[in-house]
N, C-alpha and C positions, 0 to 999 in steps of 0.2 A: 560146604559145597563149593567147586573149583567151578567155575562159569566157563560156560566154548563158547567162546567168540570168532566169528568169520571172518579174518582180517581182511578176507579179497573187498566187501564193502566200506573198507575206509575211503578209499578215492571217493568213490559217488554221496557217501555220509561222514566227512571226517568228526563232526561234531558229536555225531552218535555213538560211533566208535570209541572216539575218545570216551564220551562217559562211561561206556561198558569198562574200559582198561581201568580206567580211574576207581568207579566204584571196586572192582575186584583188589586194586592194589588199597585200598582204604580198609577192606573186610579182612580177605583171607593173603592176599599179598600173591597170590598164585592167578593164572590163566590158562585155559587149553585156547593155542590158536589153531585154525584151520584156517583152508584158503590163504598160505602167506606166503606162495610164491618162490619158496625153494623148490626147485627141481628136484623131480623124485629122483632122477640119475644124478645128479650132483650128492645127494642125500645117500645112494647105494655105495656111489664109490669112494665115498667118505666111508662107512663101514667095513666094503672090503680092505681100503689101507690100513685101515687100524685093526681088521682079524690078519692081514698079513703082517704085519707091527711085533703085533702081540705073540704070533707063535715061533719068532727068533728067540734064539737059545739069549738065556738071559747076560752070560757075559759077553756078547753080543751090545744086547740093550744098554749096559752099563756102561760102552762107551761113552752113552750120547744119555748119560744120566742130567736127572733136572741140575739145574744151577741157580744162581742169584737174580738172574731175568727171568725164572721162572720159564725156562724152557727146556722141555729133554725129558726123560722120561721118569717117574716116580716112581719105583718098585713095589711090590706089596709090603705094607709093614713102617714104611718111612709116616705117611699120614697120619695124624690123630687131630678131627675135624672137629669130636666131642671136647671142645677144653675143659670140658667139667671133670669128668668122669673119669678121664687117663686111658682109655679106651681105644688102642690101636686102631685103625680100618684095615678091611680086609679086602685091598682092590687097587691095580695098577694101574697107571695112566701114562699118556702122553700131550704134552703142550707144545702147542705151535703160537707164537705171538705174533705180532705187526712185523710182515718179512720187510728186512731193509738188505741193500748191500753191507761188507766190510766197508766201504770209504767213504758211505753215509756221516756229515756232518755230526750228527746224534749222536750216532757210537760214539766216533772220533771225542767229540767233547764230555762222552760220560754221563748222557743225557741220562736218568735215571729209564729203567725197565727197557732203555734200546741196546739188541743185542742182534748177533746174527741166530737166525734158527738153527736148529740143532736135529738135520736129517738123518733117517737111516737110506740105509744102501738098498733101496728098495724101487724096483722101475715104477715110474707113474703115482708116488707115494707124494710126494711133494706137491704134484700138479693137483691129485684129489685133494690134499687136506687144504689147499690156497684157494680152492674152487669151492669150499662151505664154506669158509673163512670168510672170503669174500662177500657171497650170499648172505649169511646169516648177519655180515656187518651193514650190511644194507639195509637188513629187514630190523634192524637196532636200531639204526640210527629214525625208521619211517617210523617205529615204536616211542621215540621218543620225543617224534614231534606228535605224539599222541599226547603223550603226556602232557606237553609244555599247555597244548588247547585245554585241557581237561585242567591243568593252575593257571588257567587263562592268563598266559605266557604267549608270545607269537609263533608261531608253528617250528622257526626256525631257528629258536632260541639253543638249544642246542647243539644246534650244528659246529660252530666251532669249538665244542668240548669234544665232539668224537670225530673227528676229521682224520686222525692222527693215534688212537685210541691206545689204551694199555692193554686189547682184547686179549682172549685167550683159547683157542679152541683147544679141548682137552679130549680124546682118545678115552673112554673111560670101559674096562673091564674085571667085572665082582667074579672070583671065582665059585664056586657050587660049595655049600657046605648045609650043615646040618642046626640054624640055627645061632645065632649069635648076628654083627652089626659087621655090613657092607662099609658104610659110610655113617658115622658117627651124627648125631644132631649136630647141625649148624643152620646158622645163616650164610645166604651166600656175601660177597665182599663188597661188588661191586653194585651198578648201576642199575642193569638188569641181567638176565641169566635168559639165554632159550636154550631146552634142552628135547632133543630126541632120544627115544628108546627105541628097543628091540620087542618090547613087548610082556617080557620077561616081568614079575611083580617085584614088589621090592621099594619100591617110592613111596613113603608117609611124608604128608604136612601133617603139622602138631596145631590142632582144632585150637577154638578160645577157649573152649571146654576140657581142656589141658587133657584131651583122647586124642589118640594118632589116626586120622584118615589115610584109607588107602589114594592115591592116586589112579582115578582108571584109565587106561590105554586107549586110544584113539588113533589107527593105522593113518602113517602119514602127519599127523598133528604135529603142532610144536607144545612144548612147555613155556609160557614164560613166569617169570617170578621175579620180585624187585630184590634188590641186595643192600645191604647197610649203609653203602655209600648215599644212596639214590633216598633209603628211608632219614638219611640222615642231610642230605641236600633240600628234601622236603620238609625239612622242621618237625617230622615226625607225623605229617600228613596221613604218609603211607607205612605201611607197615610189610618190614621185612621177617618172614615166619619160617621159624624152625622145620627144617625137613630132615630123613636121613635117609640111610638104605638098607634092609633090611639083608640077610646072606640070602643069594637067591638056593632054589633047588635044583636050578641050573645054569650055566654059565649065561650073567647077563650084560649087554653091553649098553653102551649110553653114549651119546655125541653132545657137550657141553660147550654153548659161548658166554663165556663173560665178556658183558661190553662197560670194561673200563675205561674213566673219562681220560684225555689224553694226561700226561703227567704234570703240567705247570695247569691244569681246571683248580680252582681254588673251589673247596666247596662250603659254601655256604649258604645261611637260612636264604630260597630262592624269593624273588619279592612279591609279595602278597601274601606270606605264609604267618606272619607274624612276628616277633619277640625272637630273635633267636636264642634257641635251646644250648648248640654249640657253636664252638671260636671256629674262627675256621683254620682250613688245612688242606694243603695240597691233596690232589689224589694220589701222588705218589706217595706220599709220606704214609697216608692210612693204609694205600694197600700193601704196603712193607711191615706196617706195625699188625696185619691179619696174619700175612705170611710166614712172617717170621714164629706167632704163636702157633701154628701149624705143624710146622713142621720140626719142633719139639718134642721130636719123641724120645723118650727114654732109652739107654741103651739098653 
């Protein structure tokens, strides 16, 4: 069972909140948020840039194909999320990371995951996808000073891991087919993940009871979900849980933030958690070692 939680009452009850997020990331690793405060027009025109994105002719897209900072667009066919299985995904995306200038100090020195974004030639495309960007990093960062109360941690404990963040807002569109995998089982990478749909079915978490639940739709809702980074920061507290995408029956699309910790976050067992499980490791270094297994696809 995925739990809705009302994020608008954390102001007036942080304490309460927090437990609700807590115990959901302890059980099933998922959350439905309501009331969290993205504008439903920042939310719209985040989907119309990415249905105008998506229906540029693909040599086109291939300009501004992903790269090494994970930013640009992913065609169909390149992803395989399942690493077990060898199972292509059937579903193109596009990634906007932390916009910096060209003469940003980062780039210049080769800061790991700092790069320039990677736009298309689209009016007003740039300005929607910085305006969820924005938004959703916001409502990350308020999420994760949930967490810290809920490892009774200080509210603020995180804040200078994501000030500066490895985020990732992703464009995500499954095309229509008859049967077979959108998006492969995985875990997600990072920290946390919020993610909006269209409505469209197609989202399982994989139960303890090793059976796939559906995920049900909630107009307006966010998704959140914890990521390996975050189950693996908590000493294994929290638990990050297999999901995928099934091929929809018709074209479905999805808005995805990953809120990666900035790239010098060392992550390790957080304190009060115990013994730690693993050594630790930059977050950059882990989210290159995910990456890089990703996008191993076979010729």
């Amino acid at each position: 069972m995925i739990p809705v939680i009302d994020w608008s009452r954390y102001g007036a009850a942080p304490d309460v909140v927090a437990a609700e997020i807590g115990l959901a990331f302890r059980e099933t690793g998922f959350a439905t948020l309501v009331g969290h405060g993205v504008p439903e027009e920042v939310m719209a025109a985040a989907y119309d840039a990415a249905d105008g994105f998506f229906a540029l002719p693909a040599a086109e897209k291939a300009r501004i194909a992903i790269d090494i900072t994970n930013r640009g667009w992913a065609a169909t066919g390149t992803e395989r999320l399942d690493e077990t299985s060898g199972e292509v995904d059937a579903k193109e995306a596009f990634n906007v990371g932390w916009d910096l200038p060209p003469n940003d100090p980062r780039i210049i020195g080769g800061e790991p995951f700092r790069a320039v974004n990677r736009w298309p030639d689209l009016q007003g495309f740039r300005d929607a996808a910085l305006g969820y960007f924005d938004a959703a990093h916001r409502l990350g960062v308020s999420v994760q000073s949930a967490i810290a109360r809920d490892l009774a941690l200080p509210p603020d404990y995180f804040d200078g891991h994501f000030d500066a963040p490895m985020a990732t807002l992703r464009f995500l569109k499954y095309p229509a087919g008859d049967g077979g995998i959108g998006a492969g089982a995985h875990s997600d990478y990072g920290s946390i993940t919020l993610l909006s749909t269209d409505g469209e079915a197609g989202l399982q978490v994989l139960g303890k009871d090793g059976e796939w639940l559906d995920v049900p739709f909630q107009p307006g809702a966010l998704i959140v979900n914890i990521g390996d980074c975050l189950m693996r920061w908590s000493n294994d507290l929290y638990v990050s849980t297999k999901h995928r995408v099934l091929r929809p029956k018709r074209v479905r699309r999805s808005i995805a933030f990953f809120l990666d910790p900035n790239p010098d976050s060392v992550i390790s067992a957080l304190p009060g958690t115990g013994a730690a499980k693993y050594p630790p490791i930059s977050a950059a270094e882990y989210l290159r070692s995910r990456l890089d297994a990703t996008y191993e696809v076979p010729a």
